[in-house]
C-alpha positions as CSV (number, residue, x, y, z in Angstrom):
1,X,15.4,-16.9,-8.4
2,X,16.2,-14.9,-11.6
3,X,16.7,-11.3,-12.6
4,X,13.6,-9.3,-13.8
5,X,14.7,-7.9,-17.4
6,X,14.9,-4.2,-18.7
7,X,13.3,-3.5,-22.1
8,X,15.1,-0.3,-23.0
9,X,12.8,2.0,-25.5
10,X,14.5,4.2,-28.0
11,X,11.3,5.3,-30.3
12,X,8.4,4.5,-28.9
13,X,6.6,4.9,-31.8
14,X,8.0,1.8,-33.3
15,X,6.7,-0.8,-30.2
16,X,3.4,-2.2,-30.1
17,X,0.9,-1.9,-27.7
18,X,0.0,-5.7,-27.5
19,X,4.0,-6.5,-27.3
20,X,4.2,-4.3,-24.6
21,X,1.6,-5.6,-22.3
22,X,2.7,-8.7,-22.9
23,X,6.6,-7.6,-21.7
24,X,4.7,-6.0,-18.6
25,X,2.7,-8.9,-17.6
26,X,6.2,-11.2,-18.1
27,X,7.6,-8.7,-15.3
28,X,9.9,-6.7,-17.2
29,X,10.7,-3.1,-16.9
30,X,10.3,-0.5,-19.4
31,X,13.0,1.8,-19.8
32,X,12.9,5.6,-22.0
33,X,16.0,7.4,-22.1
34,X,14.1,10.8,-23.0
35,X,11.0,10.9,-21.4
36,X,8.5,10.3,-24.1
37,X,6.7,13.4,-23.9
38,X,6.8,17.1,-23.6
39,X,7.7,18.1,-20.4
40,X,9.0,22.2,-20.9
41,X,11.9,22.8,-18.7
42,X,10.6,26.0,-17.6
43,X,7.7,23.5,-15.4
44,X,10.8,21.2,-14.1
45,X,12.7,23.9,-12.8
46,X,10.0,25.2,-10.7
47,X,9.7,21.9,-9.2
48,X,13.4,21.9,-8.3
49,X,13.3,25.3,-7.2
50,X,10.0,24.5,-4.7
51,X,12.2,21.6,-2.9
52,X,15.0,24.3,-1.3
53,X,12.3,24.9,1.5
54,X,12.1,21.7,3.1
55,X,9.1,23.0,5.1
56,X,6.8,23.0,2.8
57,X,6.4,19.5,2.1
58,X,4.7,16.3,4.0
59,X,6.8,12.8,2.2
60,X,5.5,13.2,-1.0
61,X,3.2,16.1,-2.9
62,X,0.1,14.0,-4.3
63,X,-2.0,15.1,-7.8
64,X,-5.4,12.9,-7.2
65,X,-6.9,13.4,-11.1
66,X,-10.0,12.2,-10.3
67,X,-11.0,14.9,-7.5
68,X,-8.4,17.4,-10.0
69,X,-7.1,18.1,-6.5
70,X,-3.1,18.4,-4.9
71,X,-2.1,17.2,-0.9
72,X,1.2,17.3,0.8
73,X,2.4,20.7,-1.0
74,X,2.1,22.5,2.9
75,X,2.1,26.3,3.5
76,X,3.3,27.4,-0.1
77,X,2.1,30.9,-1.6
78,X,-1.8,30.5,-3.5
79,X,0.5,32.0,-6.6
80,X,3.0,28.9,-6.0
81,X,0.2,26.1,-5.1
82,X,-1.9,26.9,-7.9
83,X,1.3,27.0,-10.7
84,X,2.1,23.4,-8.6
85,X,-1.2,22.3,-9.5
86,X,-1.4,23.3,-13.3
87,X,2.4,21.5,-13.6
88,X,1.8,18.1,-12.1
89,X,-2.0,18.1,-13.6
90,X,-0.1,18.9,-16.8
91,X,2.2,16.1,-15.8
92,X,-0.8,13.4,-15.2
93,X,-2.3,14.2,-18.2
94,X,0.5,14.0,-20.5
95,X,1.8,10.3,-18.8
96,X,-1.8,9.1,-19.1
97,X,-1.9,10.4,-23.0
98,X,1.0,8.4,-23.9
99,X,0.8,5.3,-21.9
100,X,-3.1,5.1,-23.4
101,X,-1.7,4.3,-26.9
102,X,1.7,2.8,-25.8
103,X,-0.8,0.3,-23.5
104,X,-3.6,0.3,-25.6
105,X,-5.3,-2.6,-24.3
106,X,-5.4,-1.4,-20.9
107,X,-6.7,2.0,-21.6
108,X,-10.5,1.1,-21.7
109,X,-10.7,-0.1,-18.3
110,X,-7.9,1.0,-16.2
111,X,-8.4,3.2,-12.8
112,X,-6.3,6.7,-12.9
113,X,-4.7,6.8,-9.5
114,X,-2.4,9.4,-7.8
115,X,0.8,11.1,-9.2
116,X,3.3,12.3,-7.6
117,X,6.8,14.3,-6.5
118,X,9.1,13.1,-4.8
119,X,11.7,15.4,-3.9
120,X,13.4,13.7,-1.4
121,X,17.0,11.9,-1.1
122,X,15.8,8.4,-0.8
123,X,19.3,7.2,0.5
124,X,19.7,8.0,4.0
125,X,16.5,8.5,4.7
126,X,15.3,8.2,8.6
127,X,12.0,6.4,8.5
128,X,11.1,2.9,10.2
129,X,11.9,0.0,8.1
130,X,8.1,-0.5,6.7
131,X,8.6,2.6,4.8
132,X,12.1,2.7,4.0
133,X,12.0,3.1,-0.3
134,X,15.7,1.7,-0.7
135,X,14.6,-1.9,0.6
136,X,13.2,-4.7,-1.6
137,X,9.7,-4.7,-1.5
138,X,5.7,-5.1,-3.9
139,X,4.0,-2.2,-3.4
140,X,0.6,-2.4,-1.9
141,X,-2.3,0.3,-1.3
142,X,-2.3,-0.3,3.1
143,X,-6.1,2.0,2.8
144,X,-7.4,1.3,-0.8
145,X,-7.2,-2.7,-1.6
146,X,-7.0,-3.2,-5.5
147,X,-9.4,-6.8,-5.2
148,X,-6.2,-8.5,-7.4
149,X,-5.6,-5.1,-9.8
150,X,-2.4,-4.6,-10.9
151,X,-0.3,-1.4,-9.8
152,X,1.5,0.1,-12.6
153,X,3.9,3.1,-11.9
154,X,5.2,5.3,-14.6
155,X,8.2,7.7,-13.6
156,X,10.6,10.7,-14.4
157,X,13.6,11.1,-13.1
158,X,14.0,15.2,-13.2
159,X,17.2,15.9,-11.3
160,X,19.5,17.6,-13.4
161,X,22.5,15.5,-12.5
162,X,22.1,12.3,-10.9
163,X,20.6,9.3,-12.0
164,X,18.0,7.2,-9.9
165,X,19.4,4.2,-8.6
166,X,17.2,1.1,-8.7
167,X,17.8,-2.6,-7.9
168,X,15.1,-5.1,-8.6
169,X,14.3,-8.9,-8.4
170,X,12.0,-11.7,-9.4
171,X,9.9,-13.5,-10.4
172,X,7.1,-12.7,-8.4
173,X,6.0,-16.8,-7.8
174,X,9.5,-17.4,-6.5
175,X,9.8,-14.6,-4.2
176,X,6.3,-15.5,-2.9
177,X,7.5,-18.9,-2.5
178,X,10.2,-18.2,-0.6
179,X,8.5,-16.7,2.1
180,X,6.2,-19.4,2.0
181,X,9.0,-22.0,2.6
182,X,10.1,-19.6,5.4
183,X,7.1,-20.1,7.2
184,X,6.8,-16.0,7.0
185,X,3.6,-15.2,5.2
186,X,0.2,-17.7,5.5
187,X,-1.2,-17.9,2.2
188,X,-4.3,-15.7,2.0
189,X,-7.6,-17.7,2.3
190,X,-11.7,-17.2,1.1
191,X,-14.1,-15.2,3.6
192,X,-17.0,-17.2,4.6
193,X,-19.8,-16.9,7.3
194,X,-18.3,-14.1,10.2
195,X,-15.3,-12.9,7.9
196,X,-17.4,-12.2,5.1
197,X,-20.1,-10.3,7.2
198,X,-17.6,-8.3,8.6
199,X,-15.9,-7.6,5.6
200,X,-19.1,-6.3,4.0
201,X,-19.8,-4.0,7.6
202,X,-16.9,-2.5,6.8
203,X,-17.3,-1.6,3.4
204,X,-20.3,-0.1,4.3
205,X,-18.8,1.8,7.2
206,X,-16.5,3.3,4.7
207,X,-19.1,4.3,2.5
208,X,-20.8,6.5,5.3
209,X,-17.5,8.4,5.5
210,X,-16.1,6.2,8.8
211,X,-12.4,6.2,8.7
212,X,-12.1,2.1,8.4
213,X,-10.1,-0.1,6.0
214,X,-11.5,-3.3,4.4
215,X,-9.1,-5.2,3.5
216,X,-10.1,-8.3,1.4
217,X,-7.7,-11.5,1.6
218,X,-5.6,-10.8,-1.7
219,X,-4.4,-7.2,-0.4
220,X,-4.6,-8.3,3.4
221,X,-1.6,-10.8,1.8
222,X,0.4,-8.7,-0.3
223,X,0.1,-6.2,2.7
224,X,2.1,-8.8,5.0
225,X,4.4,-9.8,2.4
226,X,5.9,-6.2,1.9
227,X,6.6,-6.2,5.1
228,X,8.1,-9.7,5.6
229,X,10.2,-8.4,2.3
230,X,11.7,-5.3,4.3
231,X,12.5,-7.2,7.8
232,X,14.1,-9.8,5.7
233,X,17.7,-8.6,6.6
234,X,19.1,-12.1,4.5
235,X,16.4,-11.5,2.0
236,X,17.8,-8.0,0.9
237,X,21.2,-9.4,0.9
238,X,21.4,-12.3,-0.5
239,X,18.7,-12.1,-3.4
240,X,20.0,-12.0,-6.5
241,X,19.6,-8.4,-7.7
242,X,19.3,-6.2,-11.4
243,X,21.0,-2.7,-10.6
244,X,19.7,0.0,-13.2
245,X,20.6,3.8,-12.9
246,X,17.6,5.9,-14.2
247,X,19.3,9.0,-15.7
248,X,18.0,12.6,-15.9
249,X,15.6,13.3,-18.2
250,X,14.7,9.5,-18.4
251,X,11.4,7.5,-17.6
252,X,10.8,4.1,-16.6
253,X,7.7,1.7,-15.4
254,X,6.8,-1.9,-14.1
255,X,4.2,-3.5,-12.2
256,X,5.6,-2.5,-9.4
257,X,3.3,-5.2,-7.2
258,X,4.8,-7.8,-9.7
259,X,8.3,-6.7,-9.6
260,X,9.9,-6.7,-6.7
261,X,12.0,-3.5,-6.4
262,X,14.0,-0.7,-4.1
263,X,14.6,3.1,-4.8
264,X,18.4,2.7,-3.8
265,X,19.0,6.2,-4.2
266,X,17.7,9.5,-6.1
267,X,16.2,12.7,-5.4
268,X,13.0,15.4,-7.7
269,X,11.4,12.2,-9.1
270,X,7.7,12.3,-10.5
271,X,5.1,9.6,-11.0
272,X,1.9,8.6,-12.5
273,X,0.1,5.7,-10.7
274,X,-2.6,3.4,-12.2
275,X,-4.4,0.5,-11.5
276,X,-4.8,-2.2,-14.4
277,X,-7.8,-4.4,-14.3
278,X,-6.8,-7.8,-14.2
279,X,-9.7,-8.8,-16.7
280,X,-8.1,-6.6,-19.2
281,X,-4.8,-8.4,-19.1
282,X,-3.6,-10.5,-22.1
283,X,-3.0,-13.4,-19.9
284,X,-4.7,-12.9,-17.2
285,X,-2.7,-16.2,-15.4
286,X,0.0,-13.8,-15.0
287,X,-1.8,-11.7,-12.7
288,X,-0.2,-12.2,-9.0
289,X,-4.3,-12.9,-7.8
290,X,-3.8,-16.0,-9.7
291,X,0.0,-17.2,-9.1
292,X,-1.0,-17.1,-6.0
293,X,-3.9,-19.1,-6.6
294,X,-1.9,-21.6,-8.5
295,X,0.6,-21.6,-5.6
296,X,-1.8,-22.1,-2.7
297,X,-4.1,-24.2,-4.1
298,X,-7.0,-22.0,-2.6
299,X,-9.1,-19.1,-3.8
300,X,-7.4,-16.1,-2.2
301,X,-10.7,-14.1,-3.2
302,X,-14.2,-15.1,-2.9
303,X,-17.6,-14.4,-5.3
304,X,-18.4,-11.7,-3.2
305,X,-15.4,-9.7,-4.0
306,X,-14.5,-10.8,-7.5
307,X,-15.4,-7.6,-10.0
């Protein structure tokens, strides 16, 4: 199993966007050491300065751009929740601004999901191993499946004097594989006849406002592999490992369902999420949908569910 690479990116202008789709889709990270837009101190400072009440926040403050709308920010001031608001839209819309010309591609069919702030330590942390941040895991969406999308995070590391500490690993076929071999995941498999019909009542449950997940085969999958990934105790030890230190002031992204990776440590980070049609890929054989087709053999999604 080999190291993921970091592609470090000086001027931005002077990349591009074709290139860097293609570095994305090989599973490398993209690294800015100045974030590579405006973002006015006066806005990061009130971020840092919100995070000295610990009561007012749920695990992470969410900006959902398509509703325009902010969760998790708890009992703060209507003077303080709506300047939160007009910073991390501000935030959103800036990320999304550059990474549409720095992804060109992409840009036409992409799905704008959440961003956030995290303003929490992430070493130390007490939560249950499933949603520990600092173990080697590929993200996955538990209640909104991506039908074989691509997740890819973009994120600024705003504390004023430490870095973010990162390890990663890869590729994604051979970390799949070795949970294969390990007889810890089952490789994910078509619906047909009673699957499929409950599949589709659930979809429609959802639509009606009923608090249900349908989970298709691909996410159901990547779902059980994130957590094989965490309870792996030899896994996380053994594997090799890139270690990267995000600075302040600095931005990085990855397909972070492609790229295996762990927040080691690191605290006042922010992050723009968004889901990349695998159609709109420039080899769309690199998509995890389809190593994992290659790997198994099977069809992990079936006509019903292809988009």
């Amino acid at each position: 199993m080999k190291q993921p690479s970091l592609v470090t990116v000086d001027n931005p202008s002077d990349h591009q966007a074709r290139q860097n789709c293609s570095a994305l889709e090989d599973g490398q990270l993209f690294f800015f050491p100045r974030t590579p837009f405006e973002f006015p101190e006066k806005e990061q400072q009130f971020l840092l300065h919100l995070r000295r009440s610990d009561s007012h926040f749920h695990k992470n403050i969410a900006y959902r751009p398509l509703q325009d709308r902010v969760t998790g920010a708890g009992s703060l001031s209507s003077e303080d929740r709506e300047q939160l608001h007009q910073i991390l839209r501000s935030y959103s819309q800036r990320s999304i601004g550059f990474l549409t010309e720095f992804l060109e591609p992409y840009a036409s069919s992409w799905k704008l999901e959440y961003a956030s702030f995290r303003p929490f330590q992430e070493q130390g942390r007490e939560l249950s191993t499933r949603k520990r941040n600092d173990l080697l895991h590929l993200d996955n969406f538990p209640t909104r499946p991506t039908n074989g999308d691509l997740i890819l995070r973009f994120f600024t590391n705003i504390n004023p004097s430490q870095p973010r500490r990162w390890i990663a690993t890869g590729p994604f076929e051979d970390v799949v594989q070795h949970f294969k071999d390990k007889g810890a995941v089952r490789w994910p498999r078509m619906l047909s006849g009673w699957g499929s019909l409950k599949y589709s009542a659930l979809q429609q449950g959802r639509r009606f406002g009923l608090p249900l997940t349908a989970r298709p085969p691909y996410d159901a999958f990547m779902l059980r592999l994130h957590h094989r990934m965490k309870e792996d105790e030899r896994f996380q030890q053994d594997c090799p490992k890139l270690h990267i230190e995000f600075p302040p002031g600095s931005s990085w992204m990855v397909f972070t369902d492609k790229v295996a990776h762990a927040a080691l440590s690191g605290q006042y980070a922010l992050e723009q999420t968004l889901l990349i049609s695998r159609k709109s890929l420039l080899s769309p054989q690199q998509a995890p949908l389809r190593i994992l087709e290659r790997l198994s053999g099977t069809s992990p999604l079936n006509d019903l569910f292809r988009r």
